[in-house]
N, C-alpha and C positions, 0 to 999 in steps of 0.2 A: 702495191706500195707498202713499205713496210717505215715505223714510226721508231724512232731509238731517244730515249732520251738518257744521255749523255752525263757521267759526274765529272769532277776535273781531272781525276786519273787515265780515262779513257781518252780525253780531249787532250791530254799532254802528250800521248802516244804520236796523233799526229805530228807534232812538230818537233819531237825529238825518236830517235830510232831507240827502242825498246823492248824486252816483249812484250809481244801482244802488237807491236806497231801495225805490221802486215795483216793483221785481223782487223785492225780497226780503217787502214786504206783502202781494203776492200769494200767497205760499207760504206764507202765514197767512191765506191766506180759510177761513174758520169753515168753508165748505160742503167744504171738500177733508179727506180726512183723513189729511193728512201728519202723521210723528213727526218732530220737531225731537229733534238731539242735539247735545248740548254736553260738551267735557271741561270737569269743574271750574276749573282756570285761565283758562277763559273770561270765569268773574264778574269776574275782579279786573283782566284786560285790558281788559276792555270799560269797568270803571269807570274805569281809569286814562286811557283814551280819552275819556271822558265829563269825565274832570278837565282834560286837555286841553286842551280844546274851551274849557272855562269860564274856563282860564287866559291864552286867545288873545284878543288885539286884534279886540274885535265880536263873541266867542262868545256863550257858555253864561250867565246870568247864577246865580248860586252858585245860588240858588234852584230854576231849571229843571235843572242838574244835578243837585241833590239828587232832584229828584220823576225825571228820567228814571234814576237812579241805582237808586230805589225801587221802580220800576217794572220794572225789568230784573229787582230780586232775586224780586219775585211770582213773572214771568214763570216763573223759576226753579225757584220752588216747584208753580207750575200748568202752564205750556206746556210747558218744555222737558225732555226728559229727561236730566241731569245724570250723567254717568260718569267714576269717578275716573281721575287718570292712571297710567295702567299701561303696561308696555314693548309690550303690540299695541294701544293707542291710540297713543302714542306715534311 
């Protein structure tokens, strides 16, 4: 088992095609059994990245933000494990 912890750039990779996407889907194939970690401030960067995207010439259409917005918070509740910010995350 291998342990990743995760910033918001790597975690926006998933829900938007990028480089680097296909590196970071791999570290979520179902058959590996890596823990994904995330500090809490993560949610709200990545959504604010997500809002971004949607507010740019050709992005996100409000809708597809929403659902990839949605989908990050699951992830959160199910994938990822979630650690608040404390001065040795920090």
């Amino acid at each position: 088992m291998t342990t990743y912890f995760l910033d918001a750039s790597a975690v926006v990779k998933r829900y938007l095609t990028e480089a680097g996407s296909e590196y970071i889907a791999d570290l979520f194939d179902q058959s590996l059994p890596n823990t994904m970690i995330l500090a809490e401030i993560t949610r709200v960067e990545v959504a604010a990245a997500l809002a971004a995207r949607q507010r740019a010439r050709s992005g996100l259409t409000l809708r597809e933000r929403d659902r990839a917005v949605a989908l990050m918070l699951r992830h959160c509740d199910r994938e990822y494990r979630v650690v608040p910010l404390t001065p040795e995350v920090l």
